[in-house]
Phi, psi and omega in degrees: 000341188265345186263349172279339160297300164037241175300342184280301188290335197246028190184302193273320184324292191315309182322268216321314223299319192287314182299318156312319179298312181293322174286338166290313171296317191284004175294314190271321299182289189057067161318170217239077192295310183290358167299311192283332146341300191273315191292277185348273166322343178219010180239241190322300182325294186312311161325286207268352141322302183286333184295313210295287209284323192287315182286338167334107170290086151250138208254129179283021140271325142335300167298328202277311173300328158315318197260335162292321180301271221317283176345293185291325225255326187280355243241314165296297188301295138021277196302279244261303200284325176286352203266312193277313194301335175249061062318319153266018113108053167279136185282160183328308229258311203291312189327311185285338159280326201270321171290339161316292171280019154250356197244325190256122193237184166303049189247038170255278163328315162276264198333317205256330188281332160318311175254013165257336122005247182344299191239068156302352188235004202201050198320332231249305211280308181289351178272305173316313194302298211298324184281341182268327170301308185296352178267316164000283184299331158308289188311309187285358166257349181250284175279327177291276164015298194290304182310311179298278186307356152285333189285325161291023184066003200229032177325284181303031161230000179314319160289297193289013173270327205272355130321307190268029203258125200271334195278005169274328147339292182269004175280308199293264210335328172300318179290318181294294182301316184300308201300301224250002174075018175257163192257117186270116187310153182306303125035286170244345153305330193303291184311318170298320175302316181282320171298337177265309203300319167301355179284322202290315207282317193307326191274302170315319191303316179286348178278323188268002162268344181292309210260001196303319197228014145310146164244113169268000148317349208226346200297106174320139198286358166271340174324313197281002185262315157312324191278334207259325148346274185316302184262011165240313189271319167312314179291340168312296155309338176286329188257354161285320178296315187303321191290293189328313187275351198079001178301174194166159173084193140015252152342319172280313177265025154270344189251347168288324158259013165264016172254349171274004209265176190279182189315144170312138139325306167304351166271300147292359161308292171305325179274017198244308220253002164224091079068067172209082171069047178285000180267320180282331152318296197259341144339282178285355159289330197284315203290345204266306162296346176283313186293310198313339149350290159278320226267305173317322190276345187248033166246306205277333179284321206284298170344305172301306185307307202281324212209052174325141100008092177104320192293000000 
């Protein structure tokens, strides 16, 4: 009960509050979405990519189990969101949002404040979090990327989109500078830090001038196929790998709960900025995020059962 009060008061209130906000001003207001859009994306995204990757502890044996899970588990999901859109005989555009919000979730902005939460006792379970955003952040610059600009018709240009994409930019330099030991002057770090500290609220503010004038009375029955995707069927699968690879302790129930959290921001960010189903996106980020309440604090009790500490 203390870590689902927590996570409600301490992660979820504050979000909705901001998603409210952004969808109130814009009813009144009527904001300029491709402005907040390009502001997302070529501003703030790139800051905390680089920020992500550059502050990041990584100890290479860890990383390395890490990174065979992440692989096979994203490698199911992939597999399993293509399986189902042609099975429901989704057109291009929507297929590539609906592979989207199962394979890609929230796990920097949700996900790192959740496992600094949890594991307060267990500084390794908040590091794990931080190595699963940066593999995230790839991925969602590479295969989202991708997803989007076919789904826009423009498959074959798809490397060169996915090259001007600036937050891939700033992931590779986060790595080069972190690889090679350079120190970034204050100077220029004091700014960059207040520009990624400005993501969360800008980004929330913006799912919620996107969603201002949803009727969720109405919600197409795939929103509810995406959500049960993201928040059910991924940690299962997560937990089939974790039994598989042999992991335990720690390590196993930080990635079995950074595998419930909800649809990506960044997913509707995206479906916004290449004009792809951007209403049917943040649907299912908001609505996804709204359930993870429950659905996450009952991942994190099942995590203590399955893989004790100590045990």
């Amino acid at each position: 009960m203390a870590v689902f009060s927590g996570i409600l008061l301490q992660v979820m209130v504050p979000m909705l509050l901001i998603v409210g906000l952004g969808a109130g001003l814009h009813r009144f207001f009527h904001l300029d979405l491709n402005t907040l859009s390009k502001l997302n994306m070529y501003v703030l995204l790139p800051a905390v990519a680089f920020i992500n990757v550059y502050d990041s502890e990584l100890n290479g044996k860890v990383l390395a189990a890490i990174l065979e899970f992440l692989l096979l588990q994203n490698s199911g999901l992939i597999v399993l969101s293509m399986m189902m859109a042609k099975l429901f005989k989704l057109e291009r555009s929507l297929s590539a949002v609906f592979q989207n919000t199962i394979v890609l979730n929230n796990s920097g902005n949700f996900g790192i404040p959740v496992s600094q939460l949890v594991f307060h006792q267990h500084p390794l379970g908040a590091t794990i979090q931080i190595m699963v955003t940066i593999f995230q952040n790839f991925l969602t610059n590479t295969y989202g990327v991708y997803q989007f600009v076919s789904g826009n018709g423009k498959r074959e240009k798809w490397t060169a989109e996915i090259w001007k994409n600036p937050v891939l930019h700033a992931l590779l330099l986060g790595v080069v500078c972190r690889w090679l030991h350079i120190s970034i002057p204050s100077f220029l770090w004091a700014p960059l830090q207040r520009v990624a500290d400005a993501f969360l609220a800008i980004a929330l503010f913006t799912l919620g001038a996107q969603i201002a004038y949803a009727r969720f009375t109405a919600l197409p029955p795939l929103v509810y196929v995406s959500v049960l995707g993201r928040l059910m069927v991924s940690p299962l699968l997560a937990a089939s790998l974790i039994f598989l690879l042999g992991m335990d302790g720690v390590t196993a129930q930080a990635l079995l709960i950074a595998s419930s959290y909800p649809c990506s921001r960044n997913t509707a960010l995206y479906a916004l900025e290449y004009d792809c189903h951007p209403d049917y996106a943040a649907q299912a980020v908001l609505v996804s995020t709204l359930l993870s309440a429950i659905t996450v604090t009952g991942t994190v009790y099942a995590a203590r059962l399955l893989f004790p500490i100590g045990g």
